[in-house]
C-alpha positions in Angstrom: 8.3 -32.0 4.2 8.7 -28.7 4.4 11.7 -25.9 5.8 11.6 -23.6 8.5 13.5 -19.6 7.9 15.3 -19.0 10.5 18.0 -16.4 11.0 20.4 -15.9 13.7 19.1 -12.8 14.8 16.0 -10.5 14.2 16.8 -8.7 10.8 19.2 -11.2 9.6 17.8 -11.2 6.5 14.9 -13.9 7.3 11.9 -12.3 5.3 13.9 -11.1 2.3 15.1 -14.4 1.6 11.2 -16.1 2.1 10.1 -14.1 -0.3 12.7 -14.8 -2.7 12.0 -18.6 -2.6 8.7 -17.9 -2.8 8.6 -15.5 -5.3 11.1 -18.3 -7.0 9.1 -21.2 -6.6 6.1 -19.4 -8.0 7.7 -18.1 -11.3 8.1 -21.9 -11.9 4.2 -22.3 -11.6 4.4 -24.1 -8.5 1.7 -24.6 -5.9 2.7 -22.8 -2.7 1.4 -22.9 1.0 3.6 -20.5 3.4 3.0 -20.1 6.9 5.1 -17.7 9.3 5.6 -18.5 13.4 4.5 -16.1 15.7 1.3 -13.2 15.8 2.7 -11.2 13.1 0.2 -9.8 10.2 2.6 -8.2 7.7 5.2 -10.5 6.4 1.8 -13.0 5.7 0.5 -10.2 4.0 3.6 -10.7 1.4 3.4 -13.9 1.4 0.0 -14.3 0.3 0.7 -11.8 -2.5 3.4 -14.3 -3.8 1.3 -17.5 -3.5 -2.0 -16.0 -4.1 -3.4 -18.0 -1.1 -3.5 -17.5 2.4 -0.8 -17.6 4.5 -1.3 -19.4 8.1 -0.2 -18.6 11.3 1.6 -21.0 13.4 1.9 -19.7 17.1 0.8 -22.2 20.1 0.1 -18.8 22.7 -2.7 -17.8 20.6 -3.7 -21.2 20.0 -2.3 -24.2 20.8 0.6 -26.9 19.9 -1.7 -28.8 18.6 -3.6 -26.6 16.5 0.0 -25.8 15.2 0.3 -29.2 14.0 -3.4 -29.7 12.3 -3.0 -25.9 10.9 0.4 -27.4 9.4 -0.7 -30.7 8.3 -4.5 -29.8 6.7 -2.9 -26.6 4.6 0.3 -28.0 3.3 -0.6 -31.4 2.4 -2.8 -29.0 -0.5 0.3 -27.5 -2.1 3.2 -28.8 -4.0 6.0 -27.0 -1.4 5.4 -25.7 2.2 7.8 -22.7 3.6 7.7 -21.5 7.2 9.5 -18.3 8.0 10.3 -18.1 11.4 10.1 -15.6 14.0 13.1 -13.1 15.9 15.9 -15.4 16.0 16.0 -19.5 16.2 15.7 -19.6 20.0 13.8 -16.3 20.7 10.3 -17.3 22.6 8.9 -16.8 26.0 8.7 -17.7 29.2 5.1 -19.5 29.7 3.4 -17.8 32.8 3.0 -20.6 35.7 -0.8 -21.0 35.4 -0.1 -21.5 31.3 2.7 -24.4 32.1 0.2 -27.7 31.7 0.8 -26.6 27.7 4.3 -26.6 28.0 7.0 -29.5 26.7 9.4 -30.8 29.2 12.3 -30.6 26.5 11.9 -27.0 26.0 14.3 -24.8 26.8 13.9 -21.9 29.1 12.4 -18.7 27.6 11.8 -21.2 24.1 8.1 -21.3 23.7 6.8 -20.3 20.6 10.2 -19.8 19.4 11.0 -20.9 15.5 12.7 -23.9 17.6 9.9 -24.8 19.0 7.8 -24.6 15.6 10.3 -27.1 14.1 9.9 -29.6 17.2 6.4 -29.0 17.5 6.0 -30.3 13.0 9.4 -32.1 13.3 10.6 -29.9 9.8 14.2 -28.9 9.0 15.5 -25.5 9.1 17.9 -23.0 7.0 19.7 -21.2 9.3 19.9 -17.6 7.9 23.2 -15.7 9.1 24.3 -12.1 8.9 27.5 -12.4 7.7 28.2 -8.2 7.4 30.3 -8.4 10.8 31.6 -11.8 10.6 34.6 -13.4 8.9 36.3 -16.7 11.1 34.0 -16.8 14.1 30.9 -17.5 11.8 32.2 -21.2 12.7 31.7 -20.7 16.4 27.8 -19.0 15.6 27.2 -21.9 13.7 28.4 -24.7 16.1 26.8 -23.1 18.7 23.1 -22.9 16.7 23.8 -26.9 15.5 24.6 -28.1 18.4 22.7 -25.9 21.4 19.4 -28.1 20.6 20.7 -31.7 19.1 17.2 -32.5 18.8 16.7 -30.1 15.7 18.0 -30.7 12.5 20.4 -27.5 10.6 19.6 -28.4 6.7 21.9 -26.0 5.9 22.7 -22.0 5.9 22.6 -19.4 3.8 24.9 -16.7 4.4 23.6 -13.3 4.1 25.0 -10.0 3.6 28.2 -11.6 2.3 30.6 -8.8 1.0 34.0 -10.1 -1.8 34.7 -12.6 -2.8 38.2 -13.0 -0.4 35.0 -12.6 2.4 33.3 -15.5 1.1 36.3 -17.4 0.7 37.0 -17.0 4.7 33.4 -17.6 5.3 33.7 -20.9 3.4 37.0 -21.8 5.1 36.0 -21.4 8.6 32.5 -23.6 8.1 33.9 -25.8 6.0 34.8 -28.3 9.0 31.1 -28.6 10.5 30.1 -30.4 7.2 27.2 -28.3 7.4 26.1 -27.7 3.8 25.9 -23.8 2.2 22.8 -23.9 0.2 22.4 -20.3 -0.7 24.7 -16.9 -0.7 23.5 -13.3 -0.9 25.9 -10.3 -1.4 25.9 -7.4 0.6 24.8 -5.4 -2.9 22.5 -7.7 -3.5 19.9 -7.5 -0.8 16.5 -5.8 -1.9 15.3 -3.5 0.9 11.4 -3.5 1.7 10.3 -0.3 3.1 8.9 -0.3 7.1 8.1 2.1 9.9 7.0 2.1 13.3 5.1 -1.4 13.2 7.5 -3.3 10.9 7.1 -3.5 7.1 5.1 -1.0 4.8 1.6 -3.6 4.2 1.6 -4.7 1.1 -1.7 -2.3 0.0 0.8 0.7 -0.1 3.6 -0.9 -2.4 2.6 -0.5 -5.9 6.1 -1.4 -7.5 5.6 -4.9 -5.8 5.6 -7.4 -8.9 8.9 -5.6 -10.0 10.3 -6.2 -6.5 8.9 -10.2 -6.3 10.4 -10.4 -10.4 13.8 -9.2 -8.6 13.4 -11.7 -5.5 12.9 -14.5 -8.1 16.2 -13.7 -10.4 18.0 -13.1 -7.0 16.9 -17.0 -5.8 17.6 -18.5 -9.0 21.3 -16.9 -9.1 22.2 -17.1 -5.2 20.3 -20.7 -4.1 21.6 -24.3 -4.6 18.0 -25.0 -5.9 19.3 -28.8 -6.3 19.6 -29.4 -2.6 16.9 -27.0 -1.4 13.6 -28.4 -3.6 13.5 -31.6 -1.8 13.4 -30.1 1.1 10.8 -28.0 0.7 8.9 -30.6 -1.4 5.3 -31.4 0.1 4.9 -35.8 0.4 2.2 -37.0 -1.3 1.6 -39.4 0.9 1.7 -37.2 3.9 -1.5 -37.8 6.3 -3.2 -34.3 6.1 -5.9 -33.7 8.8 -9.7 -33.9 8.4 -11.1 -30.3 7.1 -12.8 -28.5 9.3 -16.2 -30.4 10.8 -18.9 -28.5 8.6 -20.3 -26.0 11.0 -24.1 -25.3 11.5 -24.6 -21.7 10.0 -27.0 -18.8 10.0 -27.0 -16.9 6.8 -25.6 -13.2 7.9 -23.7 -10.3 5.8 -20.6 -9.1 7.7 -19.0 -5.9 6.7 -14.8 -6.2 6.9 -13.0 -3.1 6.8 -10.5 -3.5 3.9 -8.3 -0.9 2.9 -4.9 0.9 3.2 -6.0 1.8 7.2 -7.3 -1.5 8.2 -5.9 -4.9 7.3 -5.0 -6.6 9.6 -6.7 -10.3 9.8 -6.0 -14.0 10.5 -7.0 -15.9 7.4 -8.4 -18.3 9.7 -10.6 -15.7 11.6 -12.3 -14.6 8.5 -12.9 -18.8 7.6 -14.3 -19.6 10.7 -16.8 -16.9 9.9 -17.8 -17.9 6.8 -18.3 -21.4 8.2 -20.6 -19.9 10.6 -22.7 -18.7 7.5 -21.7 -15.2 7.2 -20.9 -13.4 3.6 -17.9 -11.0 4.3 -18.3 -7.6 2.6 -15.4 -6.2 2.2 -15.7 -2.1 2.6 -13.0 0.3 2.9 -13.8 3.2 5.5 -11.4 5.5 3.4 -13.2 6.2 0.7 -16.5 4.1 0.4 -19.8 4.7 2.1 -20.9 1.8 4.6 -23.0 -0.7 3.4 -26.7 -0.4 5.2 -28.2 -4.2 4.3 -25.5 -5.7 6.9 -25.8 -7.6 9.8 -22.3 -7.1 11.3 -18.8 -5.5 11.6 -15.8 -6.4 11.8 -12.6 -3.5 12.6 -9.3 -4.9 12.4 -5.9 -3.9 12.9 -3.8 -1.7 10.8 -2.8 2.1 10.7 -5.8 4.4 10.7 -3.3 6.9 12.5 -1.5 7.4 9.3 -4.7 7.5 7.2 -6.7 10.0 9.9 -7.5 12.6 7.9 -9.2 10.5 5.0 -10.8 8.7 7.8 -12.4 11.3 9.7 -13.2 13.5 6.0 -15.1 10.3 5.1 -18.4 11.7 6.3 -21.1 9.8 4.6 -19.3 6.8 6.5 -18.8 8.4 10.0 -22.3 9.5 10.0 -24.4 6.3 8.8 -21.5 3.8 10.5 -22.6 5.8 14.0 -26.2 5.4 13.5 -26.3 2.2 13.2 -24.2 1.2 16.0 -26.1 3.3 18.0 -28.9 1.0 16.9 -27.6 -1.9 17.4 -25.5 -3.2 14.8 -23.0 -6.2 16.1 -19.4 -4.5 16.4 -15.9 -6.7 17.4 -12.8 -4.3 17.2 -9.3 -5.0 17.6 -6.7 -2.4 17.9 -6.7 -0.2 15.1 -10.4 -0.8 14.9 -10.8 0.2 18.1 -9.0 3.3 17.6 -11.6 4.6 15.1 -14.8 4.0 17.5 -13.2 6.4 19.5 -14.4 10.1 20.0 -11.1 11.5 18.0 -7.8 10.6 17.1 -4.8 12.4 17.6 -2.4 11.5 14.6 1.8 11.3 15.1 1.7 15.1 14.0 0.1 16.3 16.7 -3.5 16.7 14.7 -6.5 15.4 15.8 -9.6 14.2 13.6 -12.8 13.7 14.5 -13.6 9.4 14.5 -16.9 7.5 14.9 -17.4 8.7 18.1 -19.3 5.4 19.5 -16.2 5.2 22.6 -16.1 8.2 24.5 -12.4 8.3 24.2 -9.5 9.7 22.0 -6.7 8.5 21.0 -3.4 9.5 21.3 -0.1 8.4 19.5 3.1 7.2 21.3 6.9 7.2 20.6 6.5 4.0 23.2 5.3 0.8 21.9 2.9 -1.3 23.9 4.0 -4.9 22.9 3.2 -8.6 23.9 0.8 -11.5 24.9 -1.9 -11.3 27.4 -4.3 -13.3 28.9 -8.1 -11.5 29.3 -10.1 -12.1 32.0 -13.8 -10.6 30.5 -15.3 -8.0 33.3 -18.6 -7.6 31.7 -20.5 -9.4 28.5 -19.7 -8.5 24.7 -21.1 -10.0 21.4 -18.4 -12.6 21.7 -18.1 -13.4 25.0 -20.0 -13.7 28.3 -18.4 -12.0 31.2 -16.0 -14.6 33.0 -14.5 -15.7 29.8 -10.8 -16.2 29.8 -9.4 -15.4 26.4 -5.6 -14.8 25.2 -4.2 -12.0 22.5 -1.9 -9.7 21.4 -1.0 -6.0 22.0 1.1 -4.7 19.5 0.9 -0.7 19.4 2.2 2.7 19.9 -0.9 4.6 21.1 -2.9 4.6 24.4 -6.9 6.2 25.2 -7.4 8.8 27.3 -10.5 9.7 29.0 -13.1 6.8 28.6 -15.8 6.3 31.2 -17.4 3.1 29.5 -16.8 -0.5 32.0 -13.7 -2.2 31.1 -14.1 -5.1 29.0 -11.1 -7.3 30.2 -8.8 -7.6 33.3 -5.4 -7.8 30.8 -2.1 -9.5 32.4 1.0 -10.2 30.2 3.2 -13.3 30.4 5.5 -12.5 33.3 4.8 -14.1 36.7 5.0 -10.7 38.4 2.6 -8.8 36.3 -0.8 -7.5 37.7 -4.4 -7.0 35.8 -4.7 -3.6 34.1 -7.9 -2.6 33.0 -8.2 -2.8 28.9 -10.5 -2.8 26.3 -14.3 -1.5 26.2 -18.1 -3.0 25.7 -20.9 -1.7 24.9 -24.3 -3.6 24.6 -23.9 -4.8 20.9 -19.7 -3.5 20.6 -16.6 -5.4 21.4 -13.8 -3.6 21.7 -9.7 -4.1 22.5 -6.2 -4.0 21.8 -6.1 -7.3 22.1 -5.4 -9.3 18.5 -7.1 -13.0 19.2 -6.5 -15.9 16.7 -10.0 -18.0 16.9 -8.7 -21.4 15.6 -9.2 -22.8 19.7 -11.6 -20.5 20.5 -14.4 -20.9 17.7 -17.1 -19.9 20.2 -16.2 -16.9 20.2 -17.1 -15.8 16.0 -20.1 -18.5 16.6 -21.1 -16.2 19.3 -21.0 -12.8 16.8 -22.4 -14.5 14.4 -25.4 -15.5 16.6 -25.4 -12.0 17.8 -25.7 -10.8 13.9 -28.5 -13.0 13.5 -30.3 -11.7 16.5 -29.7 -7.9 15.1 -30.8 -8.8 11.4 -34.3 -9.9 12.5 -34.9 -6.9 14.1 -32.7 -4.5 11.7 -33.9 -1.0 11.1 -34.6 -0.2 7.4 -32.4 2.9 6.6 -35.3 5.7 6.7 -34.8 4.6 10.9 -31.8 5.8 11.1 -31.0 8.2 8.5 
């Protein structure tokens, strides 16, 4: 078995109190698999830090529902307890689009899919209702009810009350509950909350918190003092006897070297993306465009996400990088950028001060930072070929972001439409020969043509590779 996070609201408290059971369970030497619901990178990011393995992502737009389920079932049948923190609050999803609706559930609710409801339908698992208690005295009865009984179909282990201010407070909290028989297994005080630093995108990535064992030691006292540990463990207990899935079918592979950008400025990645690779045969290098020269004896690239708009200058001062990294793109070398990646292909980038740096200069294009955010699902339709795709290809993503490009004359690569039934194609994302290159975050697990395809792509470009004297 295993327990879905869910709060009431977005910033109930949800993440905080993941980490503290994790960052609990873990002090008492336990294996650990967590997984979170939806697209997001960060929070994983802490997870992983606490469980020193992977955390998955569990979101049926990127993928499927079934993927969902085998993702669940292969990765926590490995670990001693499973924890799923949940995304926005318990019913917050989406509206599938029409031509998306042959993946839909006729029990869900409208505006529910790939809501943390839907996650515990979709893996039948309990949840821990998380409530912000800061505003609330009597009518956190009514909140309640309404959560435990609005779906019937789910099952409300229990709540923990967060944010929770005296004693008399608790007291009335207790008081008002108490006749829903619906079990308190965990209280945090107002004082008591740790606060994790964010900005524009959500939480500070864990690559940029030093004080971080400190803060996971605190999470960990804070679990042990404010969690009925004797009701929660079984729940989050992993069966023994649980069927897990077969592993992944063993994937025909031709040995390549892929260099990973991995650093303060770029870290965003799906653990699966990066496994699918491997299983393709390609050796990740990992290589930080801050601060390291780039690796010549490579067959590939791979740009994430992340914030090279806060780390511009070291980005652009990085020369040795700029100047070798251009080369070889120029000749050839097999390039798939998303988002952030993307941004530093570009001509220049134009940081939230106002100051622009000189990039890689491989897209004729610079980028410019925005007080709007640019945020949701699309569907891709691909105008024109890339090293992961043919043209024709429909593919889906993720835009999450506060800058646009201005100026690029390069083709399109995808005809981009979001989610509502009203929205139209807008041009997004650009392709050169041997360079893919988007906004769009994709998750592979459905779509594992599409690494096969680089990876084929890398193995065309080694046999041919220039020795570095070529393009010095």
């Amino acid at each position: 078995m295993a327990l879905i996070i869910a709060g009431d609201r977005s910033n109930s408290g949800k993440t905080t109190i993941t980490l503290a059971i994790l960052s609990y369970l873990r002090q008492q030497q336990k294996i650990v698999q967590s997984f979170k619901v939806g697209p997001d990178y960060i929070d994983p990011m802490f997870h992983a830090k606490i469980t020193d393995r992977p955390c998955r992502n569990l979101d049926p737009i990127l993928t499927s529902p079934a993927y969902v389920k085998t993702c669940f079932d292969r990765h926590a049948a490995t670990a001693d307890y499973a924890v799923i923190e949940g995304v926005m609050g318990l019913f917050d999803g989406v509206q599938l689009r029409s031509d998306w609706q042959g993946e839909g559930d006729a029990s869900l609710l409208p505006n529910d899919y790939a809501s943390t409801a839907h996650g515990a339908r979709l893996l039948n698992v309990p949840i821990v209702l998380v409530i912000d208690c800061s505003r609330l005295s009597g009518s956190v009865a009514a909140i309640v009810h309404g959560y435990c009984s609005f779906d019937p179909t789910l099952k409300i282990a229990g709540l923990i009350l967060n944010r929770v201010g005296s004693d008399r407070h608790l007291e009335l909290l207790k008081t008002a509950i108490a006749p829903l028989n619906i079990p308190i297994l965990g209280v945090l005080r107002r004082h008591a909350e740790i606060t994790l630093p964010d900005r524009h995108l959500g939480l500070v990535p864990t690559d940029e918190l030093p004080d971080l064992p400190r803060t996971f030691d605190r999470l960990a006292q804070l679990a042990t003092e404010s969690f009925r540990w004797d009701q929660l463990l079984p729940l989050l207990q992993c069966s023994p006897s649980s069927p897990s899935s077969a592993p992944p079918i063993a994937l025909s592979s031709t040995p390549v070297k892929v260099a990973i950008a991995r650093d303060r400025a770029f870290n965003f990645y799906y653990a699966d993306n990066l496994e699918l690779l491997e299983q393709f045969g390609a050796t990740l290098i990992p290589w930080s465009p801050l601060v390291e020269p780039f690796p010549h004896d490579v067959d590939g690239l791979y740009l994430g996400g992340g914030f090279p708009e806060l780390f511009a200058q070291s980005l652009s001062q990085n020369h040795t990088a700029r100047h070798s990294l251009h080369k070889l793109i120029a000749a050839g070398l097999p390039t798939y950028a998303e988002c952030g990646g993307l941004m530093y292909l570009c001509d220049a980038l134009v940081d939230l001060k106002g100051q622009s740096w000189p990039m890689l200069g491989i897209l004729p294009a610079t980028t410019l930072m925005s007080s709007a955010l640019t945020l949701g699902y699309r569907q891709g339709i691909a105008q024109v070929s890339s090293p992961l795709m043919p043209a024709g290809a429909i593919v889906r993503g993720h835009e999450f972001h506060h800058s646009k490009l201005a100026s690029s004359q390069l083709p399109n690569l995808f005809h981009s439409t979001g989610l509502s039934p009203h929205a139209t194609p807008q041009p997004e994302g650009w392709s050169l020969a041997n360079v893919h290159a988007s906004y769009l975050h994709m998750h592979w697990g459905t779509t594992p043509h599409l690494p096969q395809q680089f990876i084929q792509a890398c193995a065309r470009y080694q046999a041919s590779r220039p020795v570095p004297e070529q393009i010095a």
